[in-house]
N, C-alpha and C positions, 0 to 999 in steps of 0.2 A: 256528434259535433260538440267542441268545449262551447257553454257559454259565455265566454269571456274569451275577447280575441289574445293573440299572442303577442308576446313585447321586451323588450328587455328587464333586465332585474337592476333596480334603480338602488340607490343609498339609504340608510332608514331616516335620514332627516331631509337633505333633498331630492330624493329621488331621482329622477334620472336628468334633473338641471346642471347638474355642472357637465358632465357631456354634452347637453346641448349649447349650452354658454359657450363652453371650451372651442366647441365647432360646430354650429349648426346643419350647414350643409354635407358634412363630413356624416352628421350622426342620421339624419333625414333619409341618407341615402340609404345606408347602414341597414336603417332598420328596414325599410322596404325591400332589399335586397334579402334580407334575411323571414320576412314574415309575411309578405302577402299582403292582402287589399284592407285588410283591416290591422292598425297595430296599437296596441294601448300600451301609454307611460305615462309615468308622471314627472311635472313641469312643477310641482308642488301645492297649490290650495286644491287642485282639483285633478279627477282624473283626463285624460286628453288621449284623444283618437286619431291617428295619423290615418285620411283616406288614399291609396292610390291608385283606384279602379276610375280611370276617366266616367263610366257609367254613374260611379256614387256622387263624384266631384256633380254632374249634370243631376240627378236626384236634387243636391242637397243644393242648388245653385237656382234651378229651373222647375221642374217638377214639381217640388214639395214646398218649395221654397218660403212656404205662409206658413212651415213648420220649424220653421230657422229662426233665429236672432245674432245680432251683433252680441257678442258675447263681454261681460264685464268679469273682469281679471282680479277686481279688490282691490285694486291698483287707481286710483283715479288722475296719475297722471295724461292718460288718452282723453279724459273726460275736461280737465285743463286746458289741455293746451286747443283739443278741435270742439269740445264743446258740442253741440247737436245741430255741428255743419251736415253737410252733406253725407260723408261716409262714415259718418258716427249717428244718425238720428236714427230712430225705430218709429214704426206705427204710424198714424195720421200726421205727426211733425215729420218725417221723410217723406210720407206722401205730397203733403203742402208746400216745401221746400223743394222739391224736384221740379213740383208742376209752375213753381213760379220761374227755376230756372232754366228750363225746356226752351225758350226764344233763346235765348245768348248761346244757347251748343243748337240752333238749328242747324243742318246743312245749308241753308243758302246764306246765310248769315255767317258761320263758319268759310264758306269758298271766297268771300267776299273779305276775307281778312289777310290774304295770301299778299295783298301790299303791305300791311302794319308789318309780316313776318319778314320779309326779302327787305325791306325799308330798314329794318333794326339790325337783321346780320350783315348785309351790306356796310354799315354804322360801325359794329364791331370788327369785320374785315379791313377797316380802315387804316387800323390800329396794328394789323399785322406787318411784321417784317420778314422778308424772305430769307431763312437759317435759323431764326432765332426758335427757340423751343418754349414751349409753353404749357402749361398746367391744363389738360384740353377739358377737364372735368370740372372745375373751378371755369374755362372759357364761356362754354354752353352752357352753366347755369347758370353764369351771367346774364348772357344773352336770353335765355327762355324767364326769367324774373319780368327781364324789361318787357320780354313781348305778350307773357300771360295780363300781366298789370297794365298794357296797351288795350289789350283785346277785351281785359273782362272788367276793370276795372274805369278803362274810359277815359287815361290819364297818364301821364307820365312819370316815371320812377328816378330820380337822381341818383347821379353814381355812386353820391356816401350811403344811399339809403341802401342802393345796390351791396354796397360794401357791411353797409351791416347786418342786412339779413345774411350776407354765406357770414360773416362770422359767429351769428347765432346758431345756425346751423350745429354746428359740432356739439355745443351742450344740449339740443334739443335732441340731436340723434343720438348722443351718448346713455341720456335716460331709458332712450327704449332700444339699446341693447341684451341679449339676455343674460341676465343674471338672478341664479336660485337665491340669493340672498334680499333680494328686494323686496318680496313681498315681505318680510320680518321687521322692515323698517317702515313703518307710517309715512306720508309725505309731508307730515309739517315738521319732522326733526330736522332741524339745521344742519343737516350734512354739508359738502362743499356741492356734490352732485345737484342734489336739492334744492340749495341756493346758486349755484348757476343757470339751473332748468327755471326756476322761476322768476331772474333776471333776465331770460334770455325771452323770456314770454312777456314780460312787459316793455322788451325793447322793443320787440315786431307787434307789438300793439300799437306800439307810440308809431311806428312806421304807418301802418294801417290807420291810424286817425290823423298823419298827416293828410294821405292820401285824400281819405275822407273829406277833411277840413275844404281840402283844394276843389271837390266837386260839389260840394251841397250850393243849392240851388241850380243846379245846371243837369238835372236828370231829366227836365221835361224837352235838353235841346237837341234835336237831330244832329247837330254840329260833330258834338261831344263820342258817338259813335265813330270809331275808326272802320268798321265795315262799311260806311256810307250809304249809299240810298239801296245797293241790293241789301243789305242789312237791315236799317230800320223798315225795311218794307214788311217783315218776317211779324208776324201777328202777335201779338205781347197778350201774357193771362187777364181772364175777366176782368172787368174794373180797370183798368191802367187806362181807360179816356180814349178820346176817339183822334184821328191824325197820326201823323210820321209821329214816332217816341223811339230814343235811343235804347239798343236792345243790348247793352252792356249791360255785364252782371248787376254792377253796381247799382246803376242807374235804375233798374228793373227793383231792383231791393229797396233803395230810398224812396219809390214811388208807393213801394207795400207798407213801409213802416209809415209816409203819410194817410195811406186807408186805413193804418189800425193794423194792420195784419203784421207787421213784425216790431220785433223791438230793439231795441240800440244791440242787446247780448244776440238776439239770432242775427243780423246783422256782424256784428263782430265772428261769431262764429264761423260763417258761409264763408268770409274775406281771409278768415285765417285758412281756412281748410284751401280754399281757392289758390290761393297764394304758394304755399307749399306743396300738394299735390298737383296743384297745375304746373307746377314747374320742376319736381325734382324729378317724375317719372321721364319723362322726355327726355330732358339734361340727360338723364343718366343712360338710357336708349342707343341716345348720339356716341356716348361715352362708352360703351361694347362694341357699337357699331366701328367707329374709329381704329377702337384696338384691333379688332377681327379684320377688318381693312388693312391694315398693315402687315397682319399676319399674312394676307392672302392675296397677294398683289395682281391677279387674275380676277378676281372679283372687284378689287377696286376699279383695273381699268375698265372695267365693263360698268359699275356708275358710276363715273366721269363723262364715261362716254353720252349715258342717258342724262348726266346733269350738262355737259356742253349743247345736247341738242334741248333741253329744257331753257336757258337761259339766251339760245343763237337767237333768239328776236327780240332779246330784250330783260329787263325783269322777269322769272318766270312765274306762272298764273298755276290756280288750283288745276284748270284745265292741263296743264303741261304735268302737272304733276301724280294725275292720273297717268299718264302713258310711262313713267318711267317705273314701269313692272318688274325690271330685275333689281332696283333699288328698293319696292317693296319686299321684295324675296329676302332679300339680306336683311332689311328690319325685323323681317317676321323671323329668320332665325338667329338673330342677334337678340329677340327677346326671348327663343325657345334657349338658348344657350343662358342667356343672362338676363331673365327676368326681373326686373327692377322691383315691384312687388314678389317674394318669392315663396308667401303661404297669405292664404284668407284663415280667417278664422271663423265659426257658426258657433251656436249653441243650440241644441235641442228645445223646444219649447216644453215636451213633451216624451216618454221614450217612444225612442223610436229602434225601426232593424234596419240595417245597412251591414249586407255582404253576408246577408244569417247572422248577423250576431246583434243583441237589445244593445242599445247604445243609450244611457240612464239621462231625462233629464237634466238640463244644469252644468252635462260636460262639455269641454273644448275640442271640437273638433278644426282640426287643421286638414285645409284643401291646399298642397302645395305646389307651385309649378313647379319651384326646383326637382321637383322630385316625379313628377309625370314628364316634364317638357324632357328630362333627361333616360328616362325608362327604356332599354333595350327592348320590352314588350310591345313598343307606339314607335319606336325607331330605330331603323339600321342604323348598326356605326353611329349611336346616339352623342358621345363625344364629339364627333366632329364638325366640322362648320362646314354646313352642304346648302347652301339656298335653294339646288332643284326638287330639295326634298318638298318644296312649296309649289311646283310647277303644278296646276291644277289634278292629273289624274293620280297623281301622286298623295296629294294632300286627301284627297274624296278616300284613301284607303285606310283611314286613320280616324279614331271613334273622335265625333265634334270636340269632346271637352280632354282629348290628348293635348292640348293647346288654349290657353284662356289666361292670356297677360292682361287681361283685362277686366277678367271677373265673368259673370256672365248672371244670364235673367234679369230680371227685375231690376238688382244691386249693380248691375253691370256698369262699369267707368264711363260717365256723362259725358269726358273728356276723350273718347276713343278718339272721334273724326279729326278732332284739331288739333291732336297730339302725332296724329298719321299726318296731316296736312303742312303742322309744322316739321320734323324731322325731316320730311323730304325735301321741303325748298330750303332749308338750314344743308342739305346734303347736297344739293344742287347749287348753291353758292358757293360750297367750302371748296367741293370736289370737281368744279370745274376751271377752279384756278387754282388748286393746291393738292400735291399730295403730301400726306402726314403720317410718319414713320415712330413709331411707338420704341422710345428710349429708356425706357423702364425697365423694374424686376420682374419675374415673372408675378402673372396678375393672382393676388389674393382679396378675400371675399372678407366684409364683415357683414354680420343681420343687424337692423335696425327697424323700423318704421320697412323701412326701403332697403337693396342689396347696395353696398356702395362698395367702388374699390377701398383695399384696408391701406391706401399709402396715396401719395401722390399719381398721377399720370401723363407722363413729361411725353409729347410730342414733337418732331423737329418738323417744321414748315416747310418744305421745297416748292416753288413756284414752277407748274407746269411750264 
């Protein structure tokens, strides 16, 4: 057996980055198809392992996982702009961080947020017109901005404020596209790149200390919690005082940084990371989902039908949104098709073997969904859009980590439940008085941060 797994033959200066740049999903696949569970290329400062054995993804995820780290690229714009929020910290500061914000993603607390979410789509469906077409990508991240900054933040978000986070967006996503030539360039050169991404980080700063500004002194009020009493009922970490205390992120964070325990920067960090991750995976969920829905007019009527019996009493509740199982079916394969995060990245603490082969301290290893969620080896007819392929005896035949839009172990996404909780009553609002027919080119992928469509996504409204 080679010691060294198998991989393409990359460029002498950047190796195998401008394929991946050029198409990531395209070259991901590529290589998997052609070399098996372990694949090495290079991305340029280091060497980097492509795993696609669900078994090693579960190893490197679960198992071993105090053998792993977030991996730094030499690159410090990650470290910029999320800072040692949540999905960027290591060691005892992710430990501390997590365990402070475990109340605000409890389950009972989470179920009890299901009016903040039908309150604010309902808000936005206001605004609709029956024919008129609409950017449906750009609609739902609208709407999930207002309702993450409702839910975590304790407060309400203005439509400019709305309006200038998605316009920051673009230069922040544009930075963490790939490109072999970046690491050659430092981040204090004055590029135009450079100096957009670091205006565009001071503008959603300024956003986030309006916010801020608007709740300080009001984190000790039960009021302030939009979960309401089943919410602050939910037990808040040591020290946080005895009585009802609002179990919003923020609120929970401003109580730490009064005991000493955080500072104005981990604060800013958790609010940025919160902000964006809590809202662009969703958004963008909804935003597959939609398209695939249109694609498949058989699958649409069938959740309509579960969002018409979801909303036939009223607003509908977390509880209603548990029964509508075949609308989870299509979420779970709208993210096995279009993964919104569409690789993890690790690093070795240590070498280690994965698949028989030493895998050298220091390197990147990428766990990718695009590239298991899609594998002919975990899926029949792995192209196509099948929801029953999730019908339970179905799913039970298929290795745990063939599937994992969410991460998993320890690192696993804090925002799983209310990101499932949200897209389905956002699905049961839209879908039971609209259907939405997808006007578009056909759909193209860029890598960022996040998988986003590469164009617009024009929908036309039709009122059941």
């Amino acid at each position: 057996m080679s010691v060294t797994p198998p991989g393409p033959i990359g460029d002498p200066v950047f190796g195998n980055g401008r394929q991946f740049a050029d198409d990531p999903f395209t070259f991901m696949r590529a290589c998997a198809d052609s070399y098996g569970d372990v694949i090495r290329f290079d991305l340029g400062p280091r060497e980097t392992y492509l795993l696609t054995n669900p078994a090693d993804v579960e190893r490197v995820l679960v198992a071993d996982a105090d053998r792993y780290r977030k991996p730094q690229f030499g690159d410090d714009a990650m470290d910029t702009l999320l800072g040692d929020g949540l999905l960027m910290s290591e060691g005892d500061t992710w430990q501390r961080q997590r365990k402070l914000a475990n109340p605000s993603f409890h389950n009972r607390r989470i179920a009890a947020l299901d009016g903040t979410m039908v309150d604010h789509t309902r808000s936005q469906l206001a605004d609709w017109d029956d024919g008129e077409v609409v950017d449906i990508q750009l609609e739902v991240a609208r709407l999930t901005v207002k309702i993450i900054v409702s839910a975590m933040f304790g407060a309400d978000i203005t439509d400019e404020e709305v309006k200038t986070v998605q316009e920051k967006l673009e230069p922040l996503g544009a930075r963490f596209e790939p490109d072999p030539r970046r690491f050659l360039i430092p981040n204090w050169v004055p590029t135009r790149e450079n100096r957009e991404f670091d205006a565009a980080i001071d503008t959603l700063e300024s956003v986030i200390d309006g916010i801020v500004d608007r709740r300080r002194g009001t984190e000790r009020d039960p009021s302030v919690d939009p979960a309401g009493p089943d919410g602050v009922a939910v037990r808040g970490p040591a020290g946080d005082g005895d009585g009802d205390l609002p179990m919003d992120l923020l609120s929970v964070l401003l109580r730490a940084r009064d005991r000493g325990e955080q500072t104005d920067e981990n604060l800013r960090d958790e609010l940025v990371t919160m902000l964006l991750a809590g809202h662009d995976t969703t958004a963008l969920t909804l935003t597959y989902t939609f398209y695939l829905l249109s694609n498949h007019p058989e699958a649409r009527e069938r959740v309509a039908s579960e969002a018409e019996a979801a909303v036939a009493g009223g607003a509908p509740t977390a509880a209603d949104a548990r029964e509508m199982k075949f609308t989870e079916r299509v979420l779970n394969e709208a993210m096995r098709l279009y993964p919104p995060v569409y690789t993890l990245f690790r690093e070795p603490k240590l070498d280690v073997k994965l698949g028989g082969y030493r895998i050298p301290e220091g390197s990147a290893l990428m766990l990718s969904q695009w590239v298991v969620h899609r594998s002919p080896r975990w899926y029949d007819n792995p192209e196509a859009f099948d929801p029953s392929r999730w019908a339970p005896e179905r799913r039970s035949q298929r290795p745990r980590f063939a599937y994992f839009p969410f991460g998993g172990g320890p690192r696993h996404c804090i925002g799983k439940a209310f990101s499932l909780l949200e897209a389905k009553l956002i699905l049961a609002e839209v879908c039971s008085r609209y259907d939405l027919d997808y006007e578009g080119p056909d759909l193209s992928l860029r890598g960022s941060l996040t998988m986003h469509p590469n164009h617009p996504v024009p929908m036309r409204i039709r009122e059941r």
